[in-house]
Backbone of each chain as ProteinMPNN parsed JSONL, in Angstrom:
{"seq_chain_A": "XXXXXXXXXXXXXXXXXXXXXXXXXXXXXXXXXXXXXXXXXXXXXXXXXXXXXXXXXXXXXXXXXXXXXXXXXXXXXXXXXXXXXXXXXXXXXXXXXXXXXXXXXXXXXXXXXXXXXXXXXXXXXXXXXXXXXXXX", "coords_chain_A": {"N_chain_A": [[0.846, -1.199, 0.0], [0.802, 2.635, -0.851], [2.577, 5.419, 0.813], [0.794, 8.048, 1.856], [1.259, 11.453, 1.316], [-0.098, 12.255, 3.55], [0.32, 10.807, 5.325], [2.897, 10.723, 6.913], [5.608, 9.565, 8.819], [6.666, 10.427, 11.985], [9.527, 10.884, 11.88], [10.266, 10.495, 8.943], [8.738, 13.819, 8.689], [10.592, 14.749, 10.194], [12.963, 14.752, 8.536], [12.404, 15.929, 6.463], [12.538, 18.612, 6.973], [13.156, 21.706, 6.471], [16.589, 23.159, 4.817], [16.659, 22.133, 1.459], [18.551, 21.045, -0.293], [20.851, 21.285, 1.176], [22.195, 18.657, 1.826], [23.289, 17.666, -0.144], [24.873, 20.019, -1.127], [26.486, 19.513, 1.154], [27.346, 17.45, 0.994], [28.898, 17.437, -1.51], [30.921, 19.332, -0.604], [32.092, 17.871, 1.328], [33.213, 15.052, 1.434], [31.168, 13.006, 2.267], [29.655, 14.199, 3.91], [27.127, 14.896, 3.661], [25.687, 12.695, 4.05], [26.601, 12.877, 6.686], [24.791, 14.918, 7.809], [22.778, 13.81, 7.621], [22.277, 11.912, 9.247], [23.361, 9.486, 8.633], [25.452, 7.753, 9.98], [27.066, 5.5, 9.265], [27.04, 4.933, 6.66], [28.032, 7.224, 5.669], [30.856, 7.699, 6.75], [31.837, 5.722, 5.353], [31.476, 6.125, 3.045], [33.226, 8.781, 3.129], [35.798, 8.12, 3.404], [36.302, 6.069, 1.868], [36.527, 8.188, -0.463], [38.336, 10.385, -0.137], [40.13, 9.231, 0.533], [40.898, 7.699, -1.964], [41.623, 10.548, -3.09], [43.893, 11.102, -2.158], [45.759, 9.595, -2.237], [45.698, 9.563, -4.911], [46.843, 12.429, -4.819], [49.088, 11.537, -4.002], [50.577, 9.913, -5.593], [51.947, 11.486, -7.124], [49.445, 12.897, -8.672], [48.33, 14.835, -11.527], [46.561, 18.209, -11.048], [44.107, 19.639, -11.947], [43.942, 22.91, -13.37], [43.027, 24.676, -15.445], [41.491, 24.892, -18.261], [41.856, 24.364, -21.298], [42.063, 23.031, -22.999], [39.293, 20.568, -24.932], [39.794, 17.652, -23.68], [41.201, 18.359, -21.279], [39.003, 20.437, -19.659], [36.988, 18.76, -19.166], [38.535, 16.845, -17.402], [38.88, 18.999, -15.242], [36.363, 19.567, -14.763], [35.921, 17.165, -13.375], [37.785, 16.968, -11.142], [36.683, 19.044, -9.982], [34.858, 17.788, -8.369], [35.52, 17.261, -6.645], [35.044, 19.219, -4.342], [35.858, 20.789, -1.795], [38.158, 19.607, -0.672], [39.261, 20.119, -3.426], [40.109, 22.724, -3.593], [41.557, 23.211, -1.507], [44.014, 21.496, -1.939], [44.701, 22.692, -4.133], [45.406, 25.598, -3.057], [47.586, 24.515, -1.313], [49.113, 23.577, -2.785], [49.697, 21.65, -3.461], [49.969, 17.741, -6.04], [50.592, 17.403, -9.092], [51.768, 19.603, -11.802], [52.379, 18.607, -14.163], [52.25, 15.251, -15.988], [54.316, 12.9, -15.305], [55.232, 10.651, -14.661], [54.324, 6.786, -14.39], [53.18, 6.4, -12.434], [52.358, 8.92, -12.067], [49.729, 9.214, -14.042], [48.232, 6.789, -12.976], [47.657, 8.492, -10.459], [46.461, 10.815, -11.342], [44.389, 9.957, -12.454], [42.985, 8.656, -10.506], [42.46, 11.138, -8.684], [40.793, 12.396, -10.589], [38.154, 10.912, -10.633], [37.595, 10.412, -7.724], [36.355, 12.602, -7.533], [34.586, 12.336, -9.46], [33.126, 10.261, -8.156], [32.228, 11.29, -5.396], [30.175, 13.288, -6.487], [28.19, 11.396, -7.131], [28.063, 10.481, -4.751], [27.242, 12.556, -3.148], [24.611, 13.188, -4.786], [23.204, 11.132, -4.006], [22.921, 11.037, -1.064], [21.502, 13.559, -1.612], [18.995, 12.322, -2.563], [18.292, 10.524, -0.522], [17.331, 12.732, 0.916], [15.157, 13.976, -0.306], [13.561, 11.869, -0.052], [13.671, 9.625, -2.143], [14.882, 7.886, -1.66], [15.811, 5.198, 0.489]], "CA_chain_A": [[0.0, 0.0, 0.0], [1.446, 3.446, -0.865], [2.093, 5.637, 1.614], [0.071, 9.042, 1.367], [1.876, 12.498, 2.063], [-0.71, 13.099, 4.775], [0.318, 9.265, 6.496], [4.227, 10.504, 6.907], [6.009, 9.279, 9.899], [7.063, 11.442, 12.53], [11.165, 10.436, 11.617], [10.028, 11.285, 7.747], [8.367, 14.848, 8.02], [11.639, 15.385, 11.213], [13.989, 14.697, 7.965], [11.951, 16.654, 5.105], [12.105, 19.832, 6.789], [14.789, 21.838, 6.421], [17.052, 23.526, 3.748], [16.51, 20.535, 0.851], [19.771, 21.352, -0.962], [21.871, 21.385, 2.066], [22.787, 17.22, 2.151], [23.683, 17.708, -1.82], [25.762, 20.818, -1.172], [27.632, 19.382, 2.048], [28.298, 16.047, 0.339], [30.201, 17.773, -2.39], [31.87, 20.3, -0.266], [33.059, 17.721, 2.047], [32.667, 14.015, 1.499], [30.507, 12.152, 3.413], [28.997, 15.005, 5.13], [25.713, 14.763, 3.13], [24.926, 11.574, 4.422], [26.369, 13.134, 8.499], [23.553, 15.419, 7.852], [20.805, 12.711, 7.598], [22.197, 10.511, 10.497], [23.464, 8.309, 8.396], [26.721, 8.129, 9.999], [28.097, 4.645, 8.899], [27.642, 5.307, 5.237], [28.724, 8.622, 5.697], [31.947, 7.508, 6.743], [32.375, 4.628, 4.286], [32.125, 7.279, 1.581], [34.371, 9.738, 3.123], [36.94, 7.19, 4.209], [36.708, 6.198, 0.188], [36.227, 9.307, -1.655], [39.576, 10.907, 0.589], [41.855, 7.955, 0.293], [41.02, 7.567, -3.22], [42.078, 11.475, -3.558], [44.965, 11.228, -1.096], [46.493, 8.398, -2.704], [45.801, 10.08, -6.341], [48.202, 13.428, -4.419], [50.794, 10.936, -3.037], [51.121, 9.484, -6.812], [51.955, 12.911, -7.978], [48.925, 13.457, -9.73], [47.713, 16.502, -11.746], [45.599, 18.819, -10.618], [43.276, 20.302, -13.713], [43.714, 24.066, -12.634], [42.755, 25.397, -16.345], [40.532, 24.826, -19.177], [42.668, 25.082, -22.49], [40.572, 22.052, -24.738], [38.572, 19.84, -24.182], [40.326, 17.214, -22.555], [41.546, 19.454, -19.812], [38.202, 21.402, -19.237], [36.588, 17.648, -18.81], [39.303, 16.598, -16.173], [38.893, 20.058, -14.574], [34.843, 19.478, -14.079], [35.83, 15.654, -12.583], [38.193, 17.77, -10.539], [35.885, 19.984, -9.248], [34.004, 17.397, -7.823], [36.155, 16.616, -4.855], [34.808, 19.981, -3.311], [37.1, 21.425, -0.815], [39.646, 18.639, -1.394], [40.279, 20.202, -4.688], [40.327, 23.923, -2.9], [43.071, 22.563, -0.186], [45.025, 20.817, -2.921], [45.512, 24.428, -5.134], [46.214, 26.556, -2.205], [48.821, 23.963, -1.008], [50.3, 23.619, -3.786], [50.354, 19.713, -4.133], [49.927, 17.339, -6.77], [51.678, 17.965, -10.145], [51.579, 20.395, -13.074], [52.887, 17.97, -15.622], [52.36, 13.837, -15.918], [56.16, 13.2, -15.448], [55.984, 9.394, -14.899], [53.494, 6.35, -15.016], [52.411, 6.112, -11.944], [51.313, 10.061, -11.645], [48.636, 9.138, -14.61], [47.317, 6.582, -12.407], [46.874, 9.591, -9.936], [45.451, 11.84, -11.847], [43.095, 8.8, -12.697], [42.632, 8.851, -8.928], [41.68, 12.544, -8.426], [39.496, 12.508, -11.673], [37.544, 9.642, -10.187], [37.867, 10.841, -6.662], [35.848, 13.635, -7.748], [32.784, 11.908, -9.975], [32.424, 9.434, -7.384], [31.827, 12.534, -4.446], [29.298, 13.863, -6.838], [27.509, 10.66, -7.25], [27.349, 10.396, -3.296], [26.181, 13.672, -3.079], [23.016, 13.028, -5.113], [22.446, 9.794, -3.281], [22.289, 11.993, -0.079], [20.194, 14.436, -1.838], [18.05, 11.325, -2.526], [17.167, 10.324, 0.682], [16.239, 13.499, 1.517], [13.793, 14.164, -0.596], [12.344, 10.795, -0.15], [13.175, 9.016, -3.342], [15.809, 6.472, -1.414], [15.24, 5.063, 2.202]], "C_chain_A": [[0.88, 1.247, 0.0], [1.301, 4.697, -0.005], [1.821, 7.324, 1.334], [0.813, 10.246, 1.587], [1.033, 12.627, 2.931], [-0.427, 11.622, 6.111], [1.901, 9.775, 6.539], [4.338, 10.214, 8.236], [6.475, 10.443, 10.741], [8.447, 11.946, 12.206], [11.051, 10.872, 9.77], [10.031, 12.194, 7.653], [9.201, 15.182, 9.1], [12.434, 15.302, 9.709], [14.016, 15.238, 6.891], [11.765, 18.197, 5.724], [13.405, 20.341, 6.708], [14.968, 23.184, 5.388], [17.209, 22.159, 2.666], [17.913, 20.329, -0.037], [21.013, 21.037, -0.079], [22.213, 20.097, 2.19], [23.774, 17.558, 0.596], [25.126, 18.618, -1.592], [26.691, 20.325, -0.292], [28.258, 18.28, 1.863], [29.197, 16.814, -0.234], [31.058, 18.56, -2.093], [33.222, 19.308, 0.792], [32.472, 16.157, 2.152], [32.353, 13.107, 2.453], [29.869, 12.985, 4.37], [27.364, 15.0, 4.356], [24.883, 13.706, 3.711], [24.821, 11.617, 6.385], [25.132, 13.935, 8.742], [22.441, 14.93, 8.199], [21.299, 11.738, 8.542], [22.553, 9.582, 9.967], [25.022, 8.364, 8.339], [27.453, 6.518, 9.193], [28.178, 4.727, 7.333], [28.331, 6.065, 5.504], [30.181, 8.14, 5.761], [32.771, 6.661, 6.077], [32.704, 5.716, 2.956], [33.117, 8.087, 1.968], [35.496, 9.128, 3.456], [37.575, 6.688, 2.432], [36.988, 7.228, -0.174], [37.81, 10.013, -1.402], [40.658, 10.377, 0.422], [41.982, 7.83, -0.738], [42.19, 9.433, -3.745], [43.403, 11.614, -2.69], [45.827, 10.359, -1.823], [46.861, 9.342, -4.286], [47.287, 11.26, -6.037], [49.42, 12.884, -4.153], [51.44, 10.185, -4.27], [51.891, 10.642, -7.682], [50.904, 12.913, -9.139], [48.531, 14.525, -10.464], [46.459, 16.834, -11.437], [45.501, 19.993, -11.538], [43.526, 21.705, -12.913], [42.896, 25.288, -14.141], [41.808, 24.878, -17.321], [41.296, 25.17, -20.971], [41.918, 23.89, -23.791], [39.823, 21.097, -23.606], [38.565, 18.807, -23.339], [40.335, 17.482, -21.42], [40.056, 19.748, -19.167], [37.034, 19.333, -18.506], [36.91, 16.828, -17.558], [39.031, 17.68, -15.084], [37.58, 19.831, -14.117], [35.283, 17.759, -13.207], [36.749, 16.399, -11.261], [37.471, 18.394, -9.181], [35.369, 19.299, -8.434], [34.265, 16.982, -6.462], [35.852, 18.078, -3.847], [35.747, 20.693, -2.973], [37.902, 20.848, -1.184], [40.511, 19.204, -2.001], [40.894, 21.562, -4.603], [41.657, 23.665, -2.518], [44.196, 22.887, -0.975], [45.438, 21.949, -3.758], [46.125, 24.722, -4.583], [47.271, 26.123, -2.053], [49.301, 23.288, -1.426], [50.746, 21.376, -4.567], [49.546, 18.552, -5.519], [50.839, 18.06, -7.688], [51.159, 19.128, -10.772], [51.449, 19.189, -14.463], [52.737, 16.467, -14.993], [53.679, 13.687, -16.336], [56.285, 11.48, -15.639], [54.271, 8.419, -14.701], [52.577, 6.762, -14.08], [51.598, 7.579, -11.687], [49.91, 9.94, -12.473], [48.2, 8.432, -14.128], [46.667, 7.886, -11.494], [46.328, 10.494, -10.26], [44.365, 11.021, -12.113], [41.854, 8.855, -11.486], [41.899, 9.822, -8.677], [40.485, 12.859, -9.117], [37.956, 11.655, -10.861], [36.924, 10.05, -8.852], [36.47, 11.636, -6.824], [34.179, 13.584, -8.283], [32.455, 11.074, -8.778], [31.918, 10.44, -6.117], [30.627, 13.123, -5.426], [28.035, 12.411, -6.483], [26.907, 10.16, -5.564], [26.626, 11.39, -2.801], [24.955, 13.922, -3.646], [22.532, 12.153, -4.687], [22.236, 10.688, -1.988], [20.908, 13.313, -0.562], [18.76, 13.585, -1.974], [17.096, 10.868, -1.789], [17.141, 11.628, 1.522], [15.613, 14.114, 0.906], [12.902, 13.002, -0.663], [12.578, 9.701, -1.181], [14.184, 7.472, -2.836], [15.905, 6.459, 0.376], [16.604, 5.476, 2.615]], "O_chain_A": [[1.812, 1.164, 0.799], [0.174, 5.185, 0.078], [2.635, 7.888, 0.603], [1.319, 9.949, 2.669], [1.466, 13.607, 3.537], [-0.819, 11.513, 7.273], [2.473, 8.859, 5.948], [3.386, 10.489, 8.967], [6.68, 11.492, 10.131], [8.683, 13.154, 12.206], [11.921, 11.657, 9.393], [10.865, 12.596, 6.842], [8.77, 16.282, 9.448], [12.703, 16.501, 9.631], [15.027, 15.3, 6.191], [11.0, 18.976, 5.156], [14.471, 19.735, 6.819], [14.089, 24.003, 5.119], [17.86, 21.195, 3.067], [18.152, 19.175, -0.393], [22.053, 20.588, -0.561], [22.968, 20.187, 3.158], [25.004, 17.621, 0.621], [26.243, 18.142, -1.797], [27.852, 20.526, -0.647], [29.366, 17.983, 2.31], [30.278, 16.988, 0.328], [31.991, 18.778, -2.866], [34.406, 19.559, 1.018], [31.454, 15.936, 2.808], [33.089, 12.554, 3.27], [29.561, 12.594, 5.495], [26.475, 15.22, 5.178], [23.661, 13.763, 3.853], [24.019, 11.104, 7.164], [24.45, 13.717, 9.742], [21.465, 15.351, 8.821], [20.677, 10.678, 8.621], [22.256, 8.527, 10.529], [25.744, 8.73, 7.412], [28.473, 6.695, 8.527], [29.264, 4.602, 6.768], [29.504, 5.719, 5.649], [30.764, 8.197, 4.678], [34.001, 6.675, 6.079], [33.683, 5.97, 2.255], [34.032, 8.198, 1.152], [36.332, 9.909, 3.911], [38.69, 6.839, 1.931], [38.215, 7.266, -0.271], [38.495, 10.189, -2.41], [41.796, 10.802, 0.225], [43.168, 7.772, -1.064], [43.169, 9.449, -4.491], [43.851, 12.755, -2.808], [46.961, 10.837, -1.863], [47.982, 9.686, -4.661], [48.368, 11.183, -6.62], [50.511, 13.449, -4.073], [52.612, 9.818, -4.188], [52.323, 10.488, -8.824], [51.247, 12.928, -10.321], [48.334, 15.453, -9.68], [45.464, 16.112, -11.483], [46.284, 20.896, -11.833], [43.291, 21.626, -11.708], [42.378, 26.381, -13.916], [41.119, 24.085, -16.679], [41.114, 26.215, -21.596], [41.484, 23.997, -24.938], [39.751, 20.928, -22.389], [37.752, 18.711, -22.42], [39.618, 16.98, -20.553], [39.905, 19.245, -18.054], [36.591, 19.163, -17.37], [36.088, 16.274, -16.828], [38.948, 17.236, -13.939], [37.515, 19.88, -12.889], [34.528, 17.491, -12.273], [36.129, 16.281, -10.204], [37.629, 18.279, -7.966], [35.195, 19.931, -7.392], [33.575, 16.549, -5.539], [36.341, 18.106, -2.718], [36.486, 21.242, -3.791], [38.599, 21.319, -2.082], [41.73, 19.228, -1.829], [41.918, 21.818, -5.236], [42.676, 23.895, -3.169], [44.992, 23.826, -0.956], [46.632, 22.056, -4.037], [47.328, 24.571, -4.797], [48.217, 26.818, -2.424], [49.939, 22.376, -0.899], [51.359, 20.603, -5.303], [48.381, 18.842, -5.792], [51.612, 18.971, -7.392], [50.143, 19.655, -10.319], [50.635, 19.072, -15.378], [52.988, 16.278, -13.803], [54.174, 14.138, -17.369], [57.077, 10.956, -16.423], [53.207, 9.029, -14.809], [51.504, 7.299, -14.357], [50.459, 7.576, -11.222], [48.916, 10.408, -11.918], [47.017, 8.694, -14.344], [45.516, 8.286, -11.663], [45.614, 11.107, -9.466], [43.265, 11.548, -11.949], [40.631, 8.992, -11.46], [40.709, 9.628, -8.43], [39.464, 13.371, -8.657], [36.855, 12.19, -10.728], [35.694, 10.042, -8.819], [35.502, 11.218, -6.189], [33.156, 14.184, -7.956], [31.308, 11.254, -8.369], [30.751, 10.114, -5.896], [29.853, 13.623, -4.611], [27.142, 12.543, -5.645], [25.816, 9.685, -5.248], [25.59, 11.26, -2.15], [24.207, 14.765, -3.151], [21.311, 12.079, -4.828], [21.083, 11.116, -1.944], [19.878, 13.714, -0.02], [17.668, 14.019, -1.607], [15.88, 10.734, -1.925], [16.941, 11.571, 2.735], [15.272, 15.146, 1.484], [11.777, 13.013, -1.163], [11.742, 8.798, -1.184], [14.21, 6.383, -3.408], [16.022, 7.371, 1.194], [16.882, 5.583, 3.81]]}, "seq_chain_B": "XXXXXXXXXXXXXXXXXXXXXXXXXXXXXXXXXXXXXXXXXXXXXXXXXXXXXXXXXXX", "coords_chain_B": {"N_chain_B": [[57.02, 9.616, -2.067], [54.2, 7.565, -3.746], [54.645, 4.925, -5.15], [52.495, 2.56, -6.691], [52.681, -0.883, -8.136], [51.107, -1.537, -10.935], [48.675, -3.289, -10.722], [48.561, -3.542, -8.342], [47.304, -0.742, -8.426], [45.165, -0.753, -9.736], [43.363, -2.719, -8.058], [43.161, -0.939, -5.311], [41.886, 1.171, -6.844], [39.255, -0.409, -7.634], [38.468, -1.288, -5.282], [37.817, 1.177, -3.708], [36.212, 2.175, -5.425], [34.056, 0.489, -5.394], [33.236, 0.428, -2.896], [31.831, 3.026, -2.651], [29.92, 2.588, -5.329], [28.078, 0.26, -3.773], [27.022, 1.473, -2.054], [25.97, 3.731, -2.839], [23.979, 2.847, -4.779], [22.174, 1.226, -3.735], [19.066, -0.223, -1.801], [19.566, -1.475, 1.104], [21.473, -2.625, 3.648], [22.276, -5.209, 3.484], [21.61, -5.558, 0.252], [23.58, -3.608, -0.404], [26.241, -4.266, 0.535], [26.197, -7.111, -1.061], [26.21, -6.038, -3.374], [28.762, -4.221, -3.76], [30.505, -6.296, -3.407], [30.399, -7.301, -5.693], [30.656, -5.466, -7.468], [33.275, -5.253, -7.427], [34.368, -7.475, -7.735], [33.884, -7.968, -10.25], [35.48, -5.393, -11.7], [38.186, -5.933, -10.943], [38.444, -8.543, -11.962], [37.64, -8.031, -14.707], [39.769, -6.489, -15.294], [41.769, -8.311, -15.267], [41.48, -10.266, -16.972], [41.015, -8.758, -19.866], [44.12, -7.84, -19.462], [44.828, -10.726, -20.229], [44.172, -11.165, -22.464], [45.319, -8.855, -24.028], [48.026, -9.657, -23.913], [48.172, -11.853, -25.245], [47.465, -11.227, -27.473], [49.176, -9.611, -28.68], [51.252, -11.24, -28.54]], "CA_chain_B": [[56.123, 9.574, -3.182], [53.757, 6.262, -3.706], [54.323, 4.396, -6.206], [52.473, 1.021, -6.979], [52.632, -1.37, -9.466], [49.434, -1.157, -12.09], [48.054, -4.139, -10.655], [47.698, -2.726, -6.786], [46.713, 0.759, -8.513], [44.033, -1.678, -9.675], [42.918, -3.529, -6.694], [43.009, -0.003, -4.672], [40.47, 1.676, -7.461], [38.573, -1.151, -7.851], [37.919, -1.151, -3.569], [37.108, 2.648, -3.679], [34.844, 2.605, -6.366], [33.044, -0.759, -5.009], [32.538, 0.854, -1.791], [30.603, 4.167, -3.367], [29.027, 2.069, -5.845], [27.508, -0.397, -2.9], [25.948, 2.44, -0.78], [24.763, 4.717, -3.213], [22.835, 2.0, -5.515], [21.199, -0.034, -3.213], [18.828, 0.612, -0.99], [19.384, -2.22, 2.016], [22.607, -2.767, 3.612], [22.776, -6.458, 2.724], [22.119, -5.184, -0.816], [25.061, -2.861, -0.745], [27.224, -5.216, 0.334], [26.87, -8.228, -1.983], [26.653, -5.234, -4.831], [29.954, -3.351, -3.92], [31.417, -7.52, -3.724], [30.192, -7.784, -7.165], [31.543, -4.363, -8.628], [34.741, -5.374, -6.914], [34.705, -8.729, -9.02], [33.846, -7.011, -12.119], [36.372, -4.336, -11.896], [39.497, -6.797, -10.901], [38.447, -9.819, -12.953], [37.875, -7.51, -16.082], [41.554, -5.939, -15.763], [42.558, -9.57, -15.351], [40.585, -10.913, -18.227], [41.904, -7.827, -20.579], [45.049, -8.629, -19.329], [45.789, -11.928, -20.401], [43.496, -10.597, -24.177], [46.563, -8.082, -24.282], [49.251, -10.712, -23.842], [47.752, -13.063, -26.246], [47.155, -10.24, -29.536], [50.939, -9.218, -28.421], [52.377, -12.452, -28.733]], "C_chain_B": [[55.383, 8.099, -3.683], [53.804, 5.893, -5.472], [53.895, 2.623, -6.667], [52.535, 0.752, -8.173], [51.152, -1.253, -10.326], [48.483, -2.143, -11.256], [47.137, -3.988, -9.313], [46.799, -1.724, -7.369], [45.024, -0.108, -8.854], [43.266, -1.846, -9.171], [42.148, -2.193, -5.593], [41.539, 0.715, -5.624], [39.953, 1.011, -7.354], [37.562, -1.453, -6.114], [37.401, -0.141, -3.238], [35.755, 2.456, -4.516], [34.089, 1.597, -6.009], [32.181, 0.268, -3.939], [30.837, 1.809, -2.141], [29.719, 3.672, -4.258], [27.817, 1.517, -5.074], [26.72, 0.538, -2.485], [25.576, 3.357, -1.609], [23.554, 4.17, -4.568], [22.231, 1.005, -5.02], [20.677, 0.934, -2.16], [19.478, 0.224, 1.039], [20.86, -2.489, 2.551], [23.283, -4.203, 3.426], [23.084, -5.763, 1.314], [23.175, -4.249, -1.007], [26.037, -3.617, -0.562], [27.441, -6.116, -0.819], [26.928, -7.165, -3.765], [27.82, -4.383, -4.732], [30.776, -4.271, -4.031], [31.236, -7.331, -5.405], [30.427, -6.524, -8.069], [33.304, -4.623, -8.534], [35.248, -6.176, -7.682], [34.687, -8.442, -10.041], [35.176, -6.306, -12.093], [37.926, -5.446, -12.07], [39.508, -7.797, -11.775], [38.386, -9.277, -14.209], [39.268, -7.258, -16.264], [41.85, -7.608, -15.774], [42.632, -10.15, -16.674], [41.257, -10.315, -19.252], [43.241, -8.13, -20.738], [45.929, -9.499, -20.443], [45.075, -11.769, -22.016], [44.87, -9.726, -24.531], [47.881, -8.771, -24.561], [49.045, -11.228, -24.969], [47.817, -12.869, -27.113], [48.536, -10.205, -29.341], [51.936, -10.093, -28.998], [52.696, -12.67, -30.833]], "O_chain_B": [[56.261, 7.344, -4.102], [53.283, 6.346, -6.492], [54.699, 1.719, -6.896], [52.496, 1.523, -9.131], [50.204, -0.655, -9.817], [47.35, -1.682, -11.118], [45.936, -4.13, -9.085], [45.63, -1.696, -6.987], [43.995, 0.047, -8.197], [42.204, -1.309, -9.486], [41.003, -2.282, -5.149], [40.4, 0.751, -5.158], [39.405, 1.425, -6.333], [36.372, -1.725, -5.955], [36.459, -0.234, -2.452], [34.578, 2.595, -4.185], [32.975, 1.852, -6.465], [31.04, 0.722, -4.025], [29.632, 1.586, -2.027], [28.599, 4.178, -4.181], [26.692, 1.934, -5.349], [25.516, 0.31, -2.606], [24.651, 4.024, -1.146], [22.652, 4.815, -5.102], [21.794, 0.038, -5.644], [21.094, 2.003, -1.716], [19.721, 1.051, 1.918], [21.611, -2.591, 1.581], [24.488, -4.386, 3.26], [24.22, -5.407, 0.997], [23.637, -4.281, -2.148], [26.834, -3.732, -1.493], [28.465, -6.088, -1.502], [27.45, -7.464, -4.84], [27.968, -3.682, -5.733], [31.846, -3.962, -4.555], [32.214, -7.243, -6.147], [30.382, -6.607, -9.296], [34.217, -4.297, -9.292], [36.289, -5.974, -8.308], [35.594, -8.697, -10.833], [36.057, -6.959, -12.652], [38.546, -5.632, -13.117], [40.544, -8.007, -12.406], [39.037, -9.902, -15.047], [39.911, -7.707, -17.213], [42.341, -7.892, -16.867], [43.641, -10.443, -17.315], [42.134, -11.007, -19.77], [43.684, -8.586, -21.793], [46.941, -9.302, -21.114], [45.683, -12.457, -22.835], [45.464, -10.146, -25.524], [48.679, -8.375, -25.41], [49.903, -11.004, -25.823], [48.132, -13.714, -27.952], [49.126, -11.006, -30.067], [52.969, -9.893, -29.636], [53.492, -13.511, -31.252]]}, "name": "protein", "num_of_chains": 2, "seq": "XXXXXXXXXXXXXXXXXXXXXXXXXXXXXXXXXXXXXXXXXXXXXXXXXXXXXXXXXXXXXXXXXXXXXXXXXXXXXXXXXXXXXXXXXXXXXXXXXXXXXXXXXXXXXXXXXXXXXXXXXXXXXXXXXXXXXXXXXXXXXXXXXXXXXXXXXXXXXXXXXXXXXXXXXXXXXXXXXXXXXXXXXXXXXXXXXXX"}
């Protein structure tokens, strides 16, 4: 039987009020905080324990970090980039990762960071998910 | 500076991306589990599979 908007649970219409954007935005600013938002601490920390090590590992390979947009390649890496949030903030200011793919293993890390970055988006719409309802 | 061989770099993506796969396409936490095992198997057994397809045209 489907359940009605006027039958919500008390733990439902406690988790639909709000700012509805704010799990979405704090996933991608800071992984795994989309899901600390909604109480759902043991995901939460499975993703940010991934999403971090994956991009930590990608920095400790010397990978590059997209900082420009010059074709399309680049500007493609630069939006996968983006997606690590703050991460990818940090990582400018202080200066780490490469400029240049110098040897093999930095193109795994840039693989890493790229990656790093879609997969933090993709947790951040699963948090936006369950809070609008569409995933328990 | 870390550097693994291709095969860890592998193993290591292939454990990240299981994880995030598992918990953000299922809803149940059984189902996340045996679906972040079974991206894990995909991911490693394809490079394997590829692999030994790469060796083989090579030769």
């Amino acid at each position: 039987m489907a359940t009605t908007p006027n039958k919500l649970t008390a733990a439902q219409k406690e988790t639909r009020q709000g700012f509805v954007y704010l799990p979405l935005i704090a996933g991608w600013l800071v992984p795994g905080a989309g899901h600390f938002v909604l109480g759902k601490w043991v995901r939460g920390t499975l993703l940010a324990v991934s999403i971090i090590s994956m991009f930590a590992l990608g920095i400790a390979m010397q990978g590059k970090i997209y900082s420009g947009a010059h074709d399309i390649l680049e500007m493609l890496g630069l939006v996968g980039d983006l997606g690590n949030g703050l991460l990818y903030v940090v990582a400018r200011v202080l200066g780490l990762g490469a400029d240049q793919v110098m040897v093999t293993t930095a193109d795994y890390g840039r693989a890493f960071i790229v990656v790093a970055g879609l997969l933090n988006v993709i947790a951040a719409v699963d948090a936006h998910n369950i809070r609008t309802g569409r995933k328990a | 500076m870390f550097r693994p061989d291709h095969f860890t770099a592998v193993l290591l993506f292939a454990l990240f991306a299981s994880v995030v796969f598992g918990i953000t396409q299922r809803d149940t936490p059984r189902r996340m589990v045996r679906f972040g095992i079974y991206c894990f198997v995909l991911f490693a057994g394809s490079a394997i599979v590829l692999s030994w397809l790469m060796f083989l045209i090579a030769r």
